[in-house]
C-alpha positions in Angstrom: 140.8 125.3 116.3 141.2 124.8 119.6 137.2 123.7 119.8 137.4 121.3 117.3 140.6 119.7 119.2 139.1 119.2 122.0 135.9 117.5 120.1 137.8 115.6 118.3 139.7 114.7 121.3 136.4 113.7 123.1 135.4 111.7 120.7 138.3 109.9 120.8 138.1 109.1 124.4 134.5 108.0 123.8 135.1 105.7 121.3 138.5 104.4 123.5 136.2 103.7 126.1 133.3 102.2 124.6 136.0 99.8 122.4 137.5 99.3 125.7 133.8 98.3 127.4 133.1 96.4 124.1 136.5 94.3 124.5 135.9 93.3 128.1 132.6 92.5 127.5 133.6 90.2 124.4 136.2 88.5 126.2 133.5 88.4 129.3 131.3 86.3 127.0 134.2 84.3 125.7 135.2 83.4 129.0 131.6 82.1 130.2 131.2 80.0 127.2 134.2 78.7 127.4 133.0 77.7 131.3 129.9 76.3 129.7 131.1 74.0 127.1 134.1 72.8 129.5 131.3 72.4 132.5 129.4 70.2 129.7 132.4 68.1 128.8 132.7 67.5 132.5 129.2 66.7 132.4 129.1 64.1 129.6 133.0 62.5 130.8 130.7 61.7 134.5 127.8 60.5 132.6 130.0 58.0 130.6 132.2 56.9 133.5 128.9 56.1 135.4 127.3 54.2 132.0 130.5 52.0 131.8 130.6 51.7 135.7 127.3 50.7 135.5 127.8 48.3 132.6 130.8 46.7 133.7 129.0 46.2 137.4 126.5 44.0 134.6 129.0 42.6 133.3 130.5 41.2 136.0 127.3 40.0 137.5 126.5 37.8 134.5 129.9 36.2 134.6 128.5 35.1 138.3 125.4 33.3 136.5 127.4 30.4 135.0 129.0 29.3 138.3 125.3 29.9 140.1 123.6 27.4 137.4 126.5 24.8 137.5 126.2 24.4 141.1 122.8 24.9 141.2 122.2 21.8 138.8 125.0 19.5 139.5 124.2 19.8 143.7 120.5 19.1 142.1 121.4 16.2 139.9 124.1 14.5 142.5 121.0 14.9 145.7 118.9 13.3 143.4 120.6 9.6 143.0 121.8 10.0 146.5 117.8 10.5 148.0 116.9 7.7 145.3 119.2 5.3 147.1 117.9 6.3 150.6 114.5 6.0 149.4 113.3 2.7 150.8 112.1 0.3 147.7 112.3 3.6 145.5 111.9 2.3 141.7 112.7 5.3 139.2 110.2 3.4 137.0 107.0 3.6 139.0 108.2 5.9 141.4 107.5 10.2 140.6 110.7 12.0 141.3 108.5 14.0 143.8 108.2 10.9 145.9 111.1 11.6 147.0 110.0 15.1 148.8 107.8 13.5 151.5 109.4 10.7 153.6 113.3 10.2 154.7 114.7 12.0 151.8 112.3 15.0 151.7 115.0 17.4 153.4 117.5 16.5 151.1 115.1 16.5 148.2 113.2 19.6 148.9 116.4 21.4 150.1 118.5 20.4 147.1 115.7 21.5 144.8 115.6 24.8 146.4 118.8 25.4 145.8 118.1 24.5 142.3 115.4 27.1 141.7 117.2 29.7 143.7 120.0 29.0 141.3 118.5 29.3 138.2 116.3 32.3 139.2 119.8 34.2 140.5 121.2 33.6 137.0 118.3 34.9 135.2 118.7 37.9 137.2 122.1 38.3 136.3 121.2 37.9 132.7 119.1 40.6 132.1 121.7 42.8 130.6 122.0 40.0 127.7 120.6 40.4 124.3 117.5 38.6 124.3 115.1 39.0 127.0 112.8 36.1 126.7 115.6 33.6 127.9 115.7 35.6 131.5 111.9 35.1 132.1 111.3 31.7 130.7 114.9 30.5 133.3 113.6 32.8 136.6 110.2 31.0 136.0 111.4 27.6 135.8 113.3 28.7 138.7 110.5 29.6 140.6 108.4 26.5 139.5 111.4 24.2 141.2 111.5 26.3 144.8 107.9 26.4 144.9 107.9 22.5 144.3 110.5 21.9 147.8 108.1 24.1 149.2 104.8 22.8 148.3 105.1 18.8 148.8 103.2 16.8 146.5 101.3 15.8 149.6 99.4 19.7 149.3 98.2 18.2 145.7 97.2 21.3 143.4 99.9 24.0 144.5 102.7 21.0 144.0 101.5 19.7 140.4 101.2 23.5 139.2 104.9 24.3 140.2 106.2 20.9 138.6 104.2 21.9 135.4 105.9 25.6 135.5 109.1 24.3 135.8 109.2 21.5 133.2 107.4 24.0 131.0 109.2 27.3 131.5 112.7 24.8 132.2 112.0 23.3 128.6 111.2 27.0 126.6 114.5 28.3 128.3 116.3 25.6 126.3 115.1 25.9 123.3 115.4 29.7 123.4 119.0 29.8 124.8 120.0 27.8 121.1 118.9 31.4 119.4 122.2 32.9 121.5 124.0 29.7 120.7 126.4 28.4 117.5 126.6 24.7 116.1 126.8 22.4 117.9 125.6 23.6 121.2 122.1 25.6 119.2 121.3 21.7 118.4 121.8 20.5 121.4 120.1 23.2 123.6 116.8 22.8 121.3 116.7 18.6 121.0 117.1 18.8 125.2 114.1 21.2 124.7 112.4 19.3 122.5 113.0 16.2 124.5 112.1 17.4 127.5 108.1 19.4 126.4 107.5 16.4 124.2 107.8 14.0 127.6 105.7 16.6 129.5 103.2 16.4 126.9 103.3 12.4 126.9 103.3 13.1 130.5 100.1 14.8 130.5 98.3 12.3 128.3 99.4 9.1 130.2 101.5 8.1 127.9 104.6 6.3 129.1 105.9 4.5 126.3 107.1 1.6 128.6 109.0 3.9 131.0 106.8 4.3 133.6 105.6 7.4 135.2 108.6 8.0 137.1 110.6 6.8 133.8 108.7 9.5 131.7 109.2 12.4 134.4 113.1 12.1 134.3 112.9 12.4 130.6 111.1 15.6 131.0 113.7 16.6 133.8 116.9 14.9 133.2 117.1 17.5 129.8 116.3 20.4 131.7 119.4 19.7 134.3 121.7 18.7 131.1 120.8 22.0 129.5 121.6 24.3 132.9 125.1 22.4 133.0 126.0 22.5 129.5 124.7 25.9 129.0 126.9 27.4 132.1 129.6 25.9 130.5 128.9 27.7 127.3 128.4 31.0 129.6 131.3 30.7 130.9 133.7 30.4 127.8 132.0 33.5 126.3 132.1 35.5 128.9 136.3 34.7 128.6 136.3 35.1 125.0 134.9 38.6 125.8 137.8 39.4 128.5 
């Protein structure tokens, strides 16, 4: 009797102690995955507060691109008469707009158009994050086209007429692909100043002026393009309040 007491008795501890090691343990594992999963809700909270850092950092540098193309053009467009009337004998008829870069006026001309490219390649830039990636390229090549033209004189010939023709070209596409982001009215207007200003390149390019004059025909190709970058950064700008 007293044998199978004490058996029993040892069996009892055993059991005790193994439920004991089996209940620590348990509550070991417990404790680690609940470290685990709390570590990985961490993980993923960090991860989203750097995403939305990170997109409202976007954010805030495409609000930046309206005021860079308003400037931009208007300082453009404003330079412009004001070389025009410095110009001696300047006629806007027979007269290329890039007359204008050689001569008294070229540092206001070249500078002004600088600042016009820099502009419009800044806010392209900024844009990135925007649906629609095509407008971005076609704007930061017309930007490039217009500081390569203050930089290259039309007195250096090819490198001059080849950053004209990329930024009427690329300046005219931009337009016309900015209406796809656009409603009525402002989609019909982006894509006639489009349309206005690639049909004059192309008239351009075949010597035909209709009456204008060369330097007629060349502000109907570039006169669109500056109406565009002011209208649109308008347009920027009151959706980019509609979406504060």
């Amino acid at each position: 009797m007293y044998i199978l007491e004490a058996f029993m008795e040892k069996n009892l501890c055993r059991s005790f102690f193994r439920w004991r090691y089996g209940y620590y343990h348990s509550m070991n594992s417990i404790s680690l995955l609940v470290m685990d999963m709390a570590q990985e809700q961490v993980s993923i909270h960090n991860n989203a507060d750097m995403d939305h850092g990170k997109q409202m950092s976007l954010d805030r540098g495409a609000a930046l691109a309206p005021s860079l193309l308003l400037i931009g053009a208007s300082q453009f467009l404003l330079l412009l008469v004001a070389a025009e009337a410095l110009y001696p004998g300047y006629s806007v008829a027979t007269n290329a707009i890039s007359d204008l870069g050689v001569g008294e006026t070229a540092v206001i001309f070249n500078t002004s158009i600088v600042i016009f490219g820099a502009a419009s390649f800044a806010a392209a830039y900024l844009l990135r994050s925007r649906p629609g990636r095509l407008l971005p390229v076609c704007m930061a090549f017309a930007g490039i086209g217009a500081i390569c033209v203050g930089l290259f004189p039309e007195t250096l010939g090819l490198p001059h007429y080849l950053s004209a023709l990329t930024a009427f070209l690329f300046g005219g596409i931009a337009a016309i692909v900015s209406s796809q982001q656009a409603r009525m009215p402002f989609a019909l207007l982006f894509v006639l100043l489009g349309a206005v200003t690639l049909t004059a390149l192309v008239l351009e390019i075949a010597n035909l002026t209709l009456g204008l004059g060369h330097g007629g025909m060349e502000r109907m190709i570039a006169y669109p393009i500056i109406i565009w970058e002011i209208v649109f950064a308008g347009w920027l700008a009151g959706k980019a309040e509609e979406m504060v």
